[in-house]
C-alpha positions in Angstrom: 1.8 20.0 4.1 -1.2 22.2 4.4 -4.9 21.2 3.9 -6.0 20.6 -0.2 -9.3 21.3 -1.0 -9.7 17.5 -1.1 -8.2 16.8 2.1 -10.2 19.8 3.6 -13.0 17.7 2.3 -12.5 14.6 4.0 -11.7 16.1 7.3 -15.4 17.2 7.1 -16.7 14.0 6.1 -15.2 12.1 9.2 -15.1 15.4 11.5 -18.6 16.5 10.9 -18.3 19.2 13.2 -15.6 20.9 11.4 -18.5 21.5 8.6 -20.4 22.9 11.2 -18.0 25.8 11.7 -18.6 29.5 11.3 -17.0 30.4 7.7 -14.3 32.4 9.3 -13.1 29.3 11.5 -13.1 27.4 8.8 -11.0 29.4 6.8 -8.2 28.7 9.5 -9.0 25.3 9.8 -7.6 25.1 5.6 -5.1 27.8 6.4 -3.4 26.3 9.3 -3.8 22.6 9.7 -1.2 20.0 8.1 -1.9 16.9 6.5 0.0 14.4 6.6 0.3 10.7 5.2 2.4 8.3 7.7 3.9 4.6 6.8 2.7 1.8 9.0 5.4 1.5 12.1 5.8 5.2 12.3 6.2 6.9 15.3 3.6 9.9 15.5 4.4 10.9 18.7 6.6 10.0 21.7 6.9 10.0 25.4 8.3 13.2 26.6 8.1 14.9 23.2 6.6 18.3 23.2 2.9 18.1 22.0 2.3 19.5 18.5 -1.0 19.7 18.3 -4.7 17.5 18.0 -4.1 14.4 15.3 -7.5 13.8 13.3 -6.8 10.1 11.8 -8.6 10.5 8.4 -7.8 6.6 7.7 -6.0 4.1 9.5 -5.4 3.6 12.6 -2.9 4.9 15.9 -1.5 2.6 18.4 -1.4 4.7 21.9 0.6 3.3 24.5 3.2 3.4 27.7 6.9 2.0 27.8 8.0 1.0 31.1 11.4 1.0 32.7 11.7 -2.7 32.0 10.8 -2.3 27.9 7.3 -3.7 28.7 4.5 -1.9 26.9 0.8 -1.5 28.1 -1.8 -0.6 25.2 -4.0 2.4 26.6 -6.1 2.7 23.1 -6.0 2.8 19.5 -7.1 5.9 17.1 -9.2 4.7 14.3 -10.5 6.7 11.5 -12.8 9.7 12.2 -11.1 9.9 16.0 -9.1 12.1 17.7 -6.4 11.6 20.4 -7.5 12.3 24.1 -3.9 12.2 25.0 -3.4 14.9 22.7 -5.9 17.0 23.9 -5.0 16.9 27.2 -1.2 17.5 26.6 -2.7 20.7 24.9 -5.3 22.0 27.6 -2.0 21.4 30.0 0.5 22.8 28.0 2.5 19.3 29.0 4.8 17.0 27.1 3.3 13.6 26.1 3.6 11.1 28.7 3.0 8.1 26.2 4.0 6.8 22.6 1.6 6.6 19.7 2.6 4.6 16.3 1.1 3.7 13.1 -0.1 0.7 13.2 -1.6 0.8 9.3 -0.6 3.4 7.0 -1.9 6.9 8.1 -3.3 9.8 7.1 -4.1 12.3 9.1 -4.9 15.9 9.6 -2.8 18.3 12.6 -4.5 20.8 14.1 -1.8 23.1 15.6 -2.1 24.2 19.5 -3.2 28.0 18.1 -5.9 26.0 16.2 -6.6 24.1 18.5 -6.7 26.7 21.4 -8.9 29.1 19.3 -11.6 26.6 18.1 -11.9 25.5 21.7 -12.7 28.8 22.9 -15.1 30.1 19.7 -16.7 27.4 18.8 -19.3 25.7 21.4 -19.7 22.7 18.5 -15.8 22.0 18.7 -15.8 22.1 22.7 -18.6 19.5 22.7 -16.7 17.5 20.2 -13.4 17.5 22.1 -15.2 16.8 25.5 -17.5 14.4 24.1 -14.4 12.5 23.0 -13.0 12.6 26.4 -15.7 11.0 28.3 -15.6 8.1 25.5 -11.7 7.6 25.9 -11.8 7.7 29.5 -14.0 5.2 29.4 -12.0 3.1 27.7 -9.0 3.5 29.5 -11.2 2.9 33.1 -11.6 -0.5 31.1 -7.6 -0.8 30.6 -7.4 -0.5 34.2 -9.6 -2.6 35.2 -8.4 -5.6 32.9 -4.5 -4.9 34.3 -5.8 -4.9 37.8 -8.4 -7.6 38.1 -8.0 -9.5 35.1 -5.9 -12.8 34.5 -4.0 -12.8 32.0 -5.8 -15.4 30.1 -9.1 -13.5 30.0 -6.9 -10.2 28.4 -5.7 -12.3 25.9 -9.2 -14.2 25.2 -10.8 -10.5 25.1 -8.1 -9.4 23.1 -8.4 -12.0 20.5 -12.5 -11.8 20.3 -11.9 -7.7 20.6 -10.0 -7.4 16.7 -13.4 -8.7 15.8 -12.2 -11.6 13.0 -11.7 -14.8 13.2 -8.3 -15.2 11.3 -5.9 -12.9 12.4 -2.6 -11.9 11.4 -0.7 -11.1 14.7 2.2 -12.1 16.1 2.8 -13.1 19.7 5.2 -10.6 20.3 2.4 -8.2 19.5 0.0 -9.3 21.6 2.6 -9.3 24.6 3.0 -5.6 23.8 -0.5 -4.9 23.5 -1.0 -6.7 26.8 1.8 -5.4 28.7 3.3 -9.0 29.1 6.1 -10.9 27.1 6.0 -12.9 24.4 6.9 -16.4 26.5 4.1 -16.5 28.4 1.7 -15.0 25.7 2.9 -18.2 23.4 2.2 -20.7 26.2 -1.2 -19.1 26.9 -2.3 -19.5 23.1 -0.6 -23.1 22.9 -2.9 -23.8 25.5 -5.6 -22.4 23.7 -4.8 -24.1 21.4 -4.9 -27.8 22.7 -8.1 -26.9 24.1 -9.2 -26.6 20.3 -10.5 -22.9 20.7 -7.6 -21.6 17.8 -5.9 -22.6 15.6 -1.8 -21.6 15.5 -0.3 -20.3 12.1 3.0 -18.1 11.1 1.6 -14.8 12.3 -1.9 -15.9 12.1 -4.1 -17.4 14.6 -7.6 -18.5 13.3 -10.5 -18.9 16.2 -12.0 -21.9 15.9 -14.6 -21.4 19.3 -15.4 -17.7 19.9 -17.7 -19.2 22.8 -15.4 -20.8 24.6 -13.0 -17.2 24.2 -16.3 -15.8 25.6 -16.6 -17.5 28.6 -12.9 -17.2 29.7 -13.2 -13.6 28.7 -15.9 -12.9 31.4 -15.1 -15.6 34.1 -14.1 -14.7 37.1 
């Protein structure tokens, strides 16, 4: 649905820079951009799904990632509120289809910037251009990081950094989730945390693990 004057109002508050907009590209900005309220487990995009332009999470949060040929998902990042989606952008700037899947992962609102929109504020607006390349180097930082882990890493330190990364110490997760955010399977996700587990560094629930030695995490985290 198009942009309310409330919703028009957020989007500045997260997006500063669309405040900072000359008046006339902020009138297209409320006049063409969709909002758009999503349940948790919905699929925003998917792979090979034509791009429909820049999603601006307003709250909640987007789970990015790739499907192999086996069923086996790798997480490349997450979308949190007052982010945009690199993959998005790029599929844009390409004029390509997506080449991952993204899903709610809480229930989402959001604002879409369609690929005129998008195109336009890119080439008028040198505060918009920062933005989007500004976000860019950030996310490609962070997936240089996803490489790294899948390539150097043991599995046991992704799941230790995994755990200490959702920043609580009770956490309600299942194992199956974890496999998918590690690119592993559930089997040998469960055996890792059982382990963890008789080492006294968790503590196993019904789709909750509680840490019980974020030190110990630590250290496995960065061994090696």
């Amino acid at each position: 649905m198009p942009l309310s004057d409330s919703a028009l109002h957020t989007l500045e508050e997260r997006f500063p820079t669309f405040a900072r907009l000359p008046p006339a590209l902020q009138r297209r900005v409320a006049a063409e951009a969709q909002y758009y309220a999503h349940p948790a487990g919905k699929v925003v995009f998917d792979e090979h799904a034509p791009c429909r332009g820049l999603p601006l999470i307003l709250d909640g949060s987007l789970r990015v990632f790739q499907r192999g040929a086996n069923g086996r998902e790798v997480e490349l990042y997450r979308v949190k509120r007052g982010e945009s989606c690199l993959l998005s952008a790029s599929c844009l700037l390409g004029k390509i289809s997506y080449t991952a899947t993204a899903l709610a992962e809480q229930p989402l609102v959001m604002v879409l910037l369609p690929p005129a929109t998008f195109l336009a504020l890119l080439d008028e607006s040198p505060e918009f251009r920062h933005y989007v390349f500004g976000e860019f180097g950030e996310r490609l930082g962070t997936l240089m990081q996803v490489v790294e882990a899948v390539v150097f890493q043991r599995l046991d330190q992704r799941l230790a950094a995994r755990l200490l990364a959702r920043g609580e110490d009770a956490l309600q997760v299942t194992h199956q989730a974890l496999a998918d955010e590690l690119g592993s399977v559930r089997e040998i996700v469960s055996r890792l945390l059982r382990s963890f587990e008789g080492r006294h560094w968790i503590e196993l629930g019904r789709e909750r693990i509680v840490i019980r030695d974020r030190a110990a995490l630590a250290r496995l985290a960065g061994s090696g």
